[in-house]
Residue, then its C-alpha position, 0 to 999 in steps of 0.5 A: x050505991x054510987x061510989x065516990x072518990x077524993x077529988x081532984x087528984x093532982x096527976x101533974x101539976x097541970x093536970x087534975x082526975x076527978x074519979x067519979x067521972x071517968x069511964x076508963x076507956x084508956x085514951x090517955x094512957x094510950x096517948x102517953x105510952x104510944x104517942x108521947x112515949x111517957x107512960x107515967x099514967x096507967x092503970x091501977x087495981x083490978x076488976x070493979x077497982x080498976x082506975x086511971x092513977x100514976x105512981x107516987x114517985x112517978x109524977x105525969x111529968x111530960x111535955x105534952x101532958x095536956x093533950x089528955x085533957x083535950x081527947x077526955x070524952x067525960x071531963x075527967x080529966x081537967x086544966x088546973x088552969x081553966x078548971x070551973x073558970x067557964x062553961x064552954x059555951x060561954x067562950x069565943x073560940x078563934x083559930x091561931x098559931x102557936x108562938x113559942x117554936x117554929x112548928x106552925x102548931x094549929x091551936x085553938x083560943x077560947x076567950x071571954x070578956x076579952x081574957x084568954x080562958x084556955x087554948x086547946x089544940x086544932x086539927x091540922x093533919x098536914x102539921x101538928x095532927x091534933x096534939x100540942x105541946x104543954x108550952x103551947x096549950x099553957x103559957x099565954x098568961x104573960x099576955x094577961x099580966x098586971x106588968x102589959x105596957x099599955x101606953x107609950x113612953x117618952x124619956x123626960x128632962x129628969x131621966x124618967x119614962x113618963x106617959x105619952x100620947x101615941x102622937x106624941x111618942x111618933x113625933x118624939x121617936x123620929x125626931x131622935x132616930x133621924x137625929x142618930x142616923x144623921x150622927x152615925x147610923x141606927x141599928x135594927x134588932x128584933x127578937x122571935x116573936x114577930x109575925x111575918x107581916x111585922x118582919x116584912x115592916x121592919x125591913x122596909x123601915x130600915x131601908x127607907x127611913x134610916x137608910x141602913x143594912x145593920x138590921x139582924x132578927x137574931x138576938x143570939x149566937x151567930x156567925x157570918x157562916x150562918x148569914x150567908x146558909x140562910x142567904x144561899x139555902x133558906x130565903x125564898x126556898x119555898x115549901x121544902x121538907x115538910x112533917x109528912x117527908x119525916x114519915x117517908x124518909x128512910x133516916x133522917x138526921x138531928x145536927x144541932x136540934x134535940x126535938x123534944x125540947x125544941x121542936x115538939x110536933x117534929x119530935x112527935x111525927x118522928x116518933x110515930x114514924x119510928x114506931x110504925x119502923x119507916x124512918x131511922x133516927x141519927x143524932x149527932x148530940x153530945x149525949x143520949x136525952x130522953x127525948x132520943x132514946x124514946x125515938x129509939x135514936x142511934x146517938x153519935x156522941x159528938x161535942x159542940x164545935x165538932x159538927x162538921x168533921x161528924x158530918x164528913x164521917x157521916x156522908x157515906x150513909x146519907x142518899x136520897x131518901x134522908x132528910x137532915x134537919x139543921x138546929x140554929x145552935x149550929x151557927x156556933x159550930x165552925x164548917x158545919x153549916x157549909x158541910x151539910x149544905x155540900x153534902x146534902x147537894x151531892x148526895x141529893x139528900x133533902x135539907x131543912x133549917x130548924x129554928x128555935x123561934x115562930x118568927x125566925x122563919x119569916x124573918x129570913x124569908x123578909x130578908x131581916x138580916x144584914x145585907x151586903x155591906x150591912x152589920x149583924x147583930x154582934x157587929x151593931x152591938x160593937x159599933x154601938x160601944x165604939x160610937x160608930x152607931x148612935x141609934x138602936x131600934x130595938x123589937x122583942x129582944x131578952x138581953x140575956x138571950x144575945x150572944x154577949x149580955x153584958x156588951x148589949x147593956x152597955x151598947x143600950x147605954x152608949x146609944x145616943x137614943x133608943x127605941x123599944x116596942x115592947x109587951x112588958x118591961x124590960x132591960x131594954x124599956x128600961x134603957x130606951x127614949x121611948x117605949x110602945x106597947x105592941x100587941x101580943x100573938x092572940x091581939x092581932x091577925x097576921x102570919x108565921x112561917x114555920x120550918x117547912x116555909x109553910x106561910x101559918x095565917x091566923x086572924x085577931x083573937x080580941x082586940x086590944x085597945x091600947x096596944x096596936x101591932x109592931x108594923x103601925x107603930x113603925x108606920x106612925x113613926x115613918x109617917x112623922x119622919x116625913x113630916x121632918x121633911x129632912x134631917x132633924x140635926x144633932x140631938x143636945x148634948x149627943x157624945x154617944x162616941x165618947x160615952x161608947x168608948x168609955x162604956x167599951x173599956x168598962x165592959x172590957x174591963x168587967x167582962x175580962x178573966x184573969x185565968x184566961x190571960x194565963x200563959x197558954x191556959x186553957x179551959x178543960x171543958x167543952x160547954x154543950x148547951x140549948x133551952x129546954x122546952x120549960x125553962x125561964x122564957x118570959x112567954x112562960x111566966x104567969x103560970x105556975x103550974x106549968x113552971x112546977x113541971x119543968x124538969x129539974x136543972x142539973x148539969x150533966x157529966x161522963x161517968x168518971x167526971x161524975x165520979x171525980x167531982x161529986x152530985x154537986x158542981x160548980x161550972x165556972x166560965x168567962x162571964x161568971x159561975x153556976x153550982x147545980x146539982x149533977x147527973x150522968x149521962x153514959x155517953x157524954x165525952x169525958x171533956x164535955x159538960x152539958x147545962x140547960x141555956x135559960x133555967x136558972x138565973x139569967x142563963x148561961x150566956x149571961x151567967x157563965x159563958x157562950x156555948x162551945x167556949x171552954x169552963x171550967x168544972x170543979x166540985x161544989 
């Protein structure tokens, strides 16, 4: 008699068990236990019994659980997401790249009837072998939401966004922006999801059409240290460490990046270095994580801003045969960026950039950062508010993901006229003069440049009618530019310089805090801080599933604060306060306190405070 089970059985959210089907070959357990190192699937019972099960308290809760999905060779293992939506050869399959990290993954996008059904991991051995990460093979519902902006927008004479034809809207676009850079300049941001072809247009654009140099792809913490590393040691470097050199390195070295939440397919090749006992991980972290400690990871506990002088104790050990890998959250640490650079120069270690985005790379090696004599991102936000800017052009950028949230609000309100190319509503569409929709990852051919410098091609995966890609919109609005044939004169009513200047003293007035006036007070706590893999990132919305296994938001503490404040806290900052729940972390020094950057409400940066800077903890 066949023997029938329950089914499907949830193992994760995400992941589903048909019983019947399963053969117990142990491929999955062995991924989780010697690839992934979370081995929440095993085997349960004896004999005839034997089955593939987790623990009732043990949930398959793991950044790469899908990748069990994929080497099934009997479909016992399904997708919550694609279950019974198609038969396989019903699909369209096209190679790509994944978007949401630096890593270049190779994927695979299955599509029918112009509708992404699943993406599975492709076989790329010189980057990510044949795993990905849950972010990766999951989160592309955003680009299917009933929100996609699919037709360009132009502010009318009420105030209101109302529909526009493409020519239209370029004609209405160069109109104001050569209106702005004759009044005072226009200023360029752009977020992490462009291609490397999209970068290289924004640049040219910037250059040609508005005559400016304030253009900046970072639409986060920065610092002019970090301008000039990525000017003097990442443009046009080339191919310089790759994933196979973390395999050959005697020891490689984590400052400012925890690859677990950050970068998965690093994390996973020094994990299978480590175990095959070639590479030795050091981390300067402010504590243990748990993707460390599965990379069995000497940690040397360091708190944020304190990089640079870990650094100096730290060059004795580095030679030759090290590799040091640099986060971009180090752009905040003071010296740190120049210290590595030195040393890695005098002991002939290899040295290599790490950052959080797919298009960041690219964007540097486009040069899509402020020249000489240019603003970054915080200064064409300033200018903005002090009117001496009056014209924002503005790529893919999260408010809430800039160094100061609140001052990039009111700068969209002070600019005499704004341009967003956006893929779904936002603070800054809602704010704009005109609004295009740009095409997401899969509607378009192009490339990313990952950490390595490794230029990633991928071609169109469908075909978007109504959305085209960020650089033919910047060709049809250059195209209309010229068809001014000069200065287009002051925009009606434009006195952005005395709106700036008011919106500047309310921000000033609203983002001040009284106990920092206090005579020689200082916060005691250090706020250590970056995005973990799953959190509130708009690329991950649509999928609940995914979203139901991001790890719970806790804020971490040193053994006796934990014991001096208690489970719950509040951590309270210049821009605001945040109560969570707290847990210890054994190592973490007793004046720093750790919060994941974008898990809960608009994130710290809007919520609490930058990073580094000084809050307060009290209990809850």
């Amino acid at each position: 008699m066949k023997r029938t089970f329950p089914k499907p059985i949830n193992l994760s959210p995400t992941v589903l068990l048909d019983r019947e089907r399963c053969i117990v070959c142990q491929r999955c357990t062995r991924f989780a236990d010697e690839i992934a190192g979370d081995p929440f699937i095993e085997l349960l019972e004896r004999g005839a019994q034997q089955q593939i099960g987790i623990a009732e308290d043990a949930p398959f809760l793991s950044y790469f659980s899908g990748n069990v999905i994929q080497i099934c060779p009997v479909g016992a293992l399904t997708s919550e997401q694609y279950r019974f939506r198609s038969r396989p050869f019903d699909l369209v399959s096209t190679p790509g790249v994944a978007e949401h990290d630096a890593c270049g993954s190779a994927i695979r996008i299955d599509h029918r009837r112009g509708k992404v059904l699943r993406r599975q991991s492709g076989n790329d051995p010189a980057v990510n072998e044949e795993w990905i990460t849950d972010k990766d093979r999951f989160a592309f519902a955003y680009a299917q939401s009933d929100d996609r902006l699919t037709y360009p927008q132009v502010r009318d004479d009420d105030g209101s966004l109302r529909p526009a034809s493409w020519p239209e809207a370029f004609a209405v676009a160069a109109r104001g922006l050569a209106a702005a850079k004759d009044a005072g300049g226009v200023g360029v941001l752009t977020g992490g999801r462009l291609t490397m072809e999209d970068a290289r247009a924004y640049k040219q654009f910037s250059r040609t059409v508005l005559a400016t140099d304030d253009v900046d792809f970072r639409a986060r913490p920065l610092s002019a240290e970090e301008t000039a590393f990525l000017e003097q040691h990442v443009k046009g470097s080339g191919l310089g460490v790759r994933y196979e050199d973390l395999e050959s390195a005697t020891k490689v070295v984590l400052v400012g990046l925890e690859p677990e939440d950050e970068a998965g397919a690093i994390f996973l090749r020094l994990r299978k270095s480590v175990l095959a006992g070639g590479t030795e991980v050091i981390a300067l972290s402010p504590y243990t994580t748990r993707g460390l400690a599965k990379l069995a990871a000497r940690v040397i506990p360091t708190a944020p801003g304190e990089e640079a002088v870990v650094l100096e104790a730290l060059a004795t050990e580095v030679d030759a045969a090290t590799v040091v890998l640099l986060g971009e959250r180090l752009a905040i640490s003071p010296g740190a960026l120049r210290t590595a650079a030195r040393i890695a120069a005098s002991s002939g270690a290899r040295l290599a950039w790490v950052p959080r985005r797919a298009g960041d790379r690219g964007a540097v090696e486009a040069g899509l950062f402020p020249g000489k004599g240019g603003r970054d991102a915080n200064e064409i936000v300033a200018a903005v508010l002090d009117g001496n800017l009056r014209g924002l052009l503005v790529g893919g950028v999260d408010p809430d993901d800039t160094s100061d949230p609140g001052a990039f609000r009111f700068a969209l309100e002070a600019a005499d006229f704004v341009v967003s190319l956006e893929m779904r509503p936002t603070a800054v569409t809602a704010a704009a003069d005109v609004v295009f929709p740009v095409a997401a990852t899969s509607e378009r051919a192009g490339s990313f440049v990952n950490w390595e410098g490794r230029r990633r091609a991928f071609p169109q995966a469908m075909h978007r009618s109504l959305v085209i890609p960020d650089r033919q919109v910047l060709t049809g609005i250059s195209k209309e530019t010229r068809a001014l044939g000069g200065s287009a004169g002051p925009r009606p009513g434009g006195s952005a310089q005395v709106r700036g200047r008011i919106l500047a003293e309310k921000w000033a007035a609203e983002s001040g805090s009284p106990a920092e006036s206090a005579a020689g007070y200082v916060r005691p706590f250090r706020l250590a801080s970056w995005r973990v893999m799953l959190d509130d990132g708009s690329l991950q919305e649509g999928n609940p599933a995914l979203r139901s296994t991001a790890r719970p938001v806790v804020a971490r503490l040193s053994p006796t604060n934990l014991h001096r404040f208690g489970p719950v806290i509040t951590v309270a900052g210049d821009r605001g306060s945040l109560t969570v729940p707290a847990v210890v972390a054994v190592d973490l020094a007793d004046d720093v306190v750790w919060l994941p950057a974008r898990s809960t409400g608009a994130g710290l940066l809007a919520d609490v405070a930058s990073p580094g800077t000084r809050v307060e903890v009290c209990r809850a």
